[in-house]
N, C-alpha and C positions, 0 to 999 in steps of 0.2 A: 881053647882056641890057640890056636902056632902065636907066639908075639908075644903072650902075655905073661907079665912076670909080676911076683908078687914085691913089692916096694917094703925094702926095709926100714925104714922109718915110719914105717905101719903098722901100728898092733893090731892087727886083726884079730887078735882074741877078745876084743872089749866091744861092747854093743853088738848090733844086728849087719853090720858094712862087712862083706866077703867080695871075694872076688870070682864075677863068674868066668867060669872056663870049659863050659860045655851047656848045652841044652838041655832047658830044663823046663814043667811043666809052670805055670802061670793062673795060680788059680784065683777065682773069682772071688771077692771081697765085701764088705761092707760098704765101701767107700771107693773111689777109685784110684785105679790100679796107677803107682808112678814110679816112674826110673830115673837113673842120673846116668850120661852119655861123657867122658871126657876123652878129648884128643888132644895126644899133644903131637906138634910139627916138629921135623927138625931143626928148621929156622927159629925155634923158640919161642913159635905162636902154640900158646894153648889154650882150648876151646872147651865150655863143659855149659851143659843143657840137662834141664830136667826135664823130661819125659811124662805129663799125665793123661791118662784115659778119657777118651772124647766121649763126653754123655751119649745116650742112646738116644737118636733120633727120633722126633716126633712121629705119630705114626701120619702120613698122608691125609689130611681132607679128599671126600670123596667127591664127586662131583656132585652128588642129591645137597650134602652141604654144599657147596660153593655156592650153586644156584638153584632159585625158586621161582617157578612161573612156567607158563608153557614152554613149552621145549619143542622144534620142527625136525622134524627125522626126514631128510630129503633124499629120496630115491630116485633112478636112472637106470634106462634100459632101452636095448634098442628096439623092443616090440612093446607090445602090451603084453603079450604073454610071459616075455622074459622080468615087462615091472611087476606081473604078478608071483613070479617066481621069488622076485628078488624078496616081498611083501612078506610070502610064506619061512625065507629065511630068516628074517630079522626077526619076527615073530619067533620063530623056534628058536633064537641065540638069544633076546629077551626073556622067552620062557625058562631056558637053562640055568640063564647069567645071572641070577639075580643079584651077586654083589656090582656088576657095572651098574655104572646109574647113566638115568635115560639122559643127560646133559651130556654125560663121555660120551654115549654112544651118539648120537647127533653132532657133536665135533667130529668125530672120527668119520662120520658119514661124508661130511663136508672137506675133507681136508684130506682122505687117502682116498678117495673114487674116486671115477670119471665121470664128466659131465655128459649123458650120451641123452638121443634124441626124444626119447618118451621119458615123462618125467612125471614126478608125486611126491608129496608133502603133507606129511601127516602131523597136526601139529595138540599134542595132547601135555596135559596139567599131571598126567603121571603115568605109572607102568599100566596101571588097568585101559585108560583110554589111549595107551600105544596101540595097546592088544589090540581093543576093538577096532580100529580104526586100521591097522595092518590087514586084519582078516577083511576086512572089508575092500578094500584094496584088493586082497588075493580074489575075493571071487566077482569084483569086477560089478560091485554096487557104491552107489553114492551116497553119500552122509556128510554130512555134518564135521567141518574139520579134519575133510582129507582132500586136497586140491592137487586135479591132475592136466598135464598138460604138455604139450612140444615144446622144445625149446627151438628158438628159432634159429639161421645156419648164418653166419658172419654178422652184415649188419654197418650203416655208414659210423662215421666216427665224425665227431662236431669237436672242436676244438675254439673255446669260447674264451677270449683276453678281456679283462674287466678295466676298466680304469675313469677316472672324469679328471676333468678340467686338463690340465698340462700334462698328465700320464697317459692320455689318449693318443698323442703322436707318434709317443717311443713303446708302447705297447706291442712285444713280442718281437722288434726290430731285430734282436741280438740273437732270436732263435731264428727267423729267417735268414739271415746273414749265413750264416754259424752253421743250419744245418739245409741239404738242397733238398729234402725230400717236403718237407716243409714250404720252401720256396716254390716247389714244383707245384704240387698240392692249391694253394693260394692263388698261382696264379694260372690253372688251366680253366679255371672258369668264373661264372658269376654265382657260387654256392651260397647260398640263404640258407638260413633256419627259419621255420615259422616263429619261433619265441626273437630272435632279432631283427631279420629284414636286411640286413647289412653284408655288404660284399666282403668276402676272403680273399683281398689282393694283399698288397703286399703291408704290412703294419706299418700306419707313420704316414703311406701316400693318401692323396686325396678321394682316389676310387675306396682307401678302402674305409676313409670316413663317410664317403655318401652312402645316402641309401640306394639299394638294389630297386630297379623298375621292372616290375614283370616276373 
């Protein structure tokens, strides 16, 4: 390497300390592998580090260890013919894949597809009752541990503030305030839930402590 020079006040001829000044092979040991790194600045900071071999990583938990118990393979599609399709695929990448385990592949189902309008849940205790219960699926019969069904298209949204005694007033005041879509919402009507009975006006007023009539 350009720079480096050998220091005379150094006997390199005694023990195993040289100096390297070209590349060179690094082989595999008993023990691990360690180095010594020095810099020195021109400012007269000098810096020196020893360098050792970072153990070999454990190898990964699979998903069969992480977990045990049934496991739901959730599938989506926009016909029944395309859930059937889907049913016969997972089945053949099950049948192939035998090192995934059915927990990965049911996160994966969950978390990189879309939610589309015909939908199925196969929910089995291992690979054998994935199987059965995919093909069963594919040809468009019912059993036992495979539920299928629409999903439904939007849907209202409740928004329910909890409080008693003197939290009842000030209950969601600051998110009214603070944001209009909320404010808007609250007050275009007299909106009830069956599990409350109570008006969505504005948090804190009197309307929206009384109960709703009708």
């Amino acid at each position: 390497m350009a720079g480096l020079v050998e220091v005379e006040q150094v006997d390199w001829t005694a023990g195993a300390v040289e100096l390297l000044t070209e590349a060179r092979p690094w082989p595999e040991l008993d023990r691990p592998r360690r180095a010594g790194v020095s810099s020195f600045g021109i400012s007269g900071t000098n810096a020196h580090v020893i360098l050792e071999q970072a153990p070999e990583p454990a190898p990964a938990a699979t998903a069969e260890t992480e977990f045990s118990g049934p496991v739901p393979l959730v599938l989506s599609a926009r016909g029944r013919e395309g859930l059937a399709a889907q049913a016969r695929e997972l089945a053949s990448f099950l049948s192939a894949r035998a090192e995934v385990g059915l927990a990965e592949t049911g996160r994966a189902l969950v978390g990189t597809r879309s939610a589309l309008s015909e939908r199925a849940v196969i929910v089995a205790d291992d690979r054998a009752e994935a199987l059965a219960g995919l093909d069963a699926l594919a040809r468009g019969e019912a059993v036992s541990g495979v539920v299928t069904g629409e999903g439904a298209d939007g849907g209202r949204l409740a928004v329910l503030f909890t409080g008693q005694g003197s939290q009842r007033a000030g209950m969601a005041r600051d998110l009214y305030d603070r944001h209009p879509v909320l404010s808007r919402t609250s007050c275009s009507g007299r909106a009830k839930g069956p599990w409350t009975g109570r008006c969505s006006r504005r948090p804190g007023c009197s309307r929206w402590r009384r109960r709703c009539s009708g």
